[in-house]
N, C-alpha and C positions, 0 to 999 in steps of 0.2 A: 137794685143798682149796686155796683160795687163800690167800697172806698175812694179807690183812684177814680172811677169814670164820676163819682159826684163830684170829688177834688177837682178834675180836668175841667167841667162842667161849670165851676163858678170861679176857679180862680185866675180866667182872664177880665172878668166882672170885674171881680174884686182888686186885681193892678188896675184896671182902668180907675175904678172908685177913686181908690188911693191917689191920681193924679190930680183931683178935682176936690176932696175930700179930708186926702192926709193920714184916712186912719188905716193902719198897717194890714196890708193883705192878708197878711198869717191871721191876724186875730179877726179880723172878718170871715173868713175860713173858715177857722174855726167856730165860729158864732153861729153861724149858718148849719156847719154841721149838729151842733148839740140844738141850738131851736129847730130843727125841721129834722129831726135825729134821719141824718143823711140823704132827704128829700124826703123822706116816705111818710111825713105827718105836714106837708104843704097841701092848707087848706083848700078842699073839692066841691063845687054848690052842688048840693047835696041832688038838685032836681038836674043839672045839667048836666053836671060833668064834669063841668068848666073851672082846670085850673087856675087858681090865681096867680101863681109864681111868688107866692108871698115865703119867703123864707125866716121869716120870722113870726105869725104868728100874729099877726099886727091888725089890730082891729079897725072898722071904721074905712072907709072908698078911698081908694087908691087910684092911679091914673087910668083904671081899667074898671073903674067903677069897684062891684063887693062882689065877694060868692055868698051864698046863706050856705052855712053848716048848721047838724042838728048837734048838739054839742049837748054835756052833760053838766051842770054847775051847783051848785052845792048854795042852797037860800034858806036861811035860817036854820040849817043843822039839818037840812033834807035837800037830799038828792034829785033833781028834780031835769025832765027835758025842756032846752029851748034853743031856739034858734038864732044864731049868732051871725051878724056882720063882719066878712074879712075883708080887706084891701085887696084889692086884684090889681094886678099888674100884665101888661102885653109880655114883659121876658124877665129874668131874673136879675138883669143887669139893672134894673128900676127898682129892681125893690131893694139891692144893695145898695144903690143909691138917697133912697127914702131914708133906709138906716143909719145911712151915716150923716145924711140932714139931719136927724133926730141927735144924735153924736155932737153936732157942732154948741149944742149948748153948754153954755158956759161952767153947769156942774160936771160935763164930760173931756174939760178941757184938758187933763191929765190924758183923757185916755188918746187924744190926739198930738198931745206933745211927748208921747212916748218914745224912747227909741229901742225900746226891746217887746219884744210879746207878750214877754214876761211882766212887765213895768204897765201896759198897756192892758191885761186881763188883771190885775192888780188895783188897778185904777179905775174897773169898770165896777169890782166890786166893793168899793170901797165908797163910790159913787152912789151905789144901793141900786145898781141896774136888777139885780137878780138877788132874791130871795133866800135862793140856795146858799151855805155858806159855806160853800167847794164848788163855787161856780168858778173863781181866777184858778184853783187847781185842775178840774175838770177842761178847762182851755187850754191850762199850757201843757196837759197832756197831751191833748191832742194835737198840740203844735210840735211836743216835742217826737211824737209818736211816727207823726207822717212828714216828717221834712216840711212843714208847711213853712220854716222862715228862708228856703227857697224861693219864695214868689214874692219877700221883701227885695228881691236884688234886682236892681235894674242895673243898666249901662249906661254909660257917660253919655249924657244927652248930646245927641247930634244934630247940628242945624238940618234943621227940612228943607223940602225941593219944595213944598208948597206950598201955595201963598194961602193967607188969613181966609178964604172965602171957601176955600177947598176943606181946609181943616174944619171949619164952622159945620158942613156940610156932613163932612163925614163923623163926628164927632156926635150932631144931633141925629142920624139916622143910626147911630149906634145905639144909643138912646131909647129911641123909638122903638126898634127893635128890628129895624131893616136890616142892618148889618149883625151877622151873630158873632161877632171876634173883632176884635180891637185890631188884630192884626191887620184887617182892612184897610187899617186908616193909613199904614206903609205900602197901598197899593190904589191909592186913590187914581192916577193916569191909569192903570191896567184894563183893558178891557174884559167886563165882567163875564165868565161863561154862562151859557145858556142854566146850567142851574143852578145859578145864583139868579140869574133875573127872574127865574118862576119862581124860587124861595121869595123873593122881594115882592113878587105879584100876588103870592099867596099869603102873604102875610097879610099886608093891603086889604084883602079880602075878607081875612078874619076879622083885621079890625072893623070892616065895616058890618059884619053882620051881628057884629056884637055891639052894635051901635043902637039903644033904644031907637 
C-alpha cells in the first residue's frame, strides 16, 4: 500500500475520532502509521485469515472479538513461540476509537489538551506511552513529512438540516462499520445507490458469520 492511499484510508477515521475524542488527527495519523508501520504489520489470525483492523497492536478482544497470531517473545532470555490474543475490530474507525478511549486517561491528559502535534507527540512521550526514546521525534516526522496537520483543519461549523435521531443513526452505523466515510453523515436524506446497499448487506453478513 502506498503512503498516501494508507493516509486517505485512516484519516477520515481519524477527523471523525477527533470530534468525539479530541485528540488531533495528525497525531493519530501518525500513530497509526508507525504502530502498524503503514498497515502491513495489522494483526492476521494466523489460522483464518481474518483481519483484525487493530492499528495499534493492542492486545486482548476488541468489538470483534481477537485474531490468535503465532508471535515470537522473548522469556527469560530465550526466544521462544507463542500464541498471542489481538483485539479485532469490524473497521479501522473502532479501533481508532479504542485508542483514543485508552488516551482519555488522565496521565494522557496533555496529549489531548494539545494544540500542536508537536505538543501532542511530546506529551505522549513524556507520558511513557512508548519505550522508544524518539518516539515524539519519530511522529512529528512524520507529521511534518506528509502534511498530515492538514486533516487538523476543519471548517466553521454549520448548523445541520438534521434532526438529533438522523445524526444518532448515522453516526452509530459509522461506527459499526456500515457506513465507510464520515462523509455520509452530509448525505443522510440522499438515496443510497444500489452499491452502497450491497456494501451495507455485505457487511451485515460478515458480521454474522463471524459471529460464534
Amino acid at each position: 500500500m502506498e503512503a498516501q492511499e494508507f493516509i486517505n484510508l485512516v484519516a477520515g477515521s481519524a477527523r471523525q475520532t477527533y470530534l468525539t475524542h479530541h485528540v488531533l488527527p495528525s497525531i493519530t495519523i501518525a500513530q497509526a502509521i508507525l504502530e502498524s508501520g503503514w498497515g502491513k504489520k495489522v494483526p492476521i489470525d494466523s489460522t483464518t485469515g481474518r483481519s483484525s483492523y487493530n492499528l495499534f497492536g493492542i492486545k486482548g478482544t476488541g468489538t470483534a472479538g481477537s485474531v490468535n497470531v503465532v508471535t515470537k517473545e522473548e522469556v527469560n532470555g530465550k526466544i521462544v513461540t507463542q500464541t498471542a490474543q489481538f483485539k479485532a475490530y469490524y473497521n479501522y474507525q473502532q479501533s481508532l476509537d479504542d485508542h483514543a478511549d485508552f488516551l482519555q486517561k488522565p496521565l494522557y491528559k496533555k496529549v489531548i489538551m494539545a494544540a500542536t502535534p508537536e505538543e501532542a507527540a511530546e506529551a505522549l512521550q513524556k507520558a511513557g506511552y512508548a519505550t522508544d526514546s524518539k518516539y515524539a521525534e519519530k511522529l512529528t516526522t512524520l507529521v511534518r513529512t506528509y502534511d498530515l496537520s492538514q486533516y487538523d483543519q476543519f471548517a466553521p461549523e454549520e448548523p445541520s438540516g438534521y434532526p438529533a435521531w438522523k445524526v444518532d443513526l448515522g453516526t452509530r452505523a459509522l461506527k459499526e462499520g456500515l457506513l465507510t466515510s464520515p462523509e455520509w453523515l452530509s448525505k443522510l436524506d440522499e438515496p443510497m445507490p444500489v452499491w452502497a446497499v450491497l456494501a451495507v448487506a455485505l457487511r451485515l453478513l460478515d458480521k454474522q458469520r463471524q459471529m460464534p
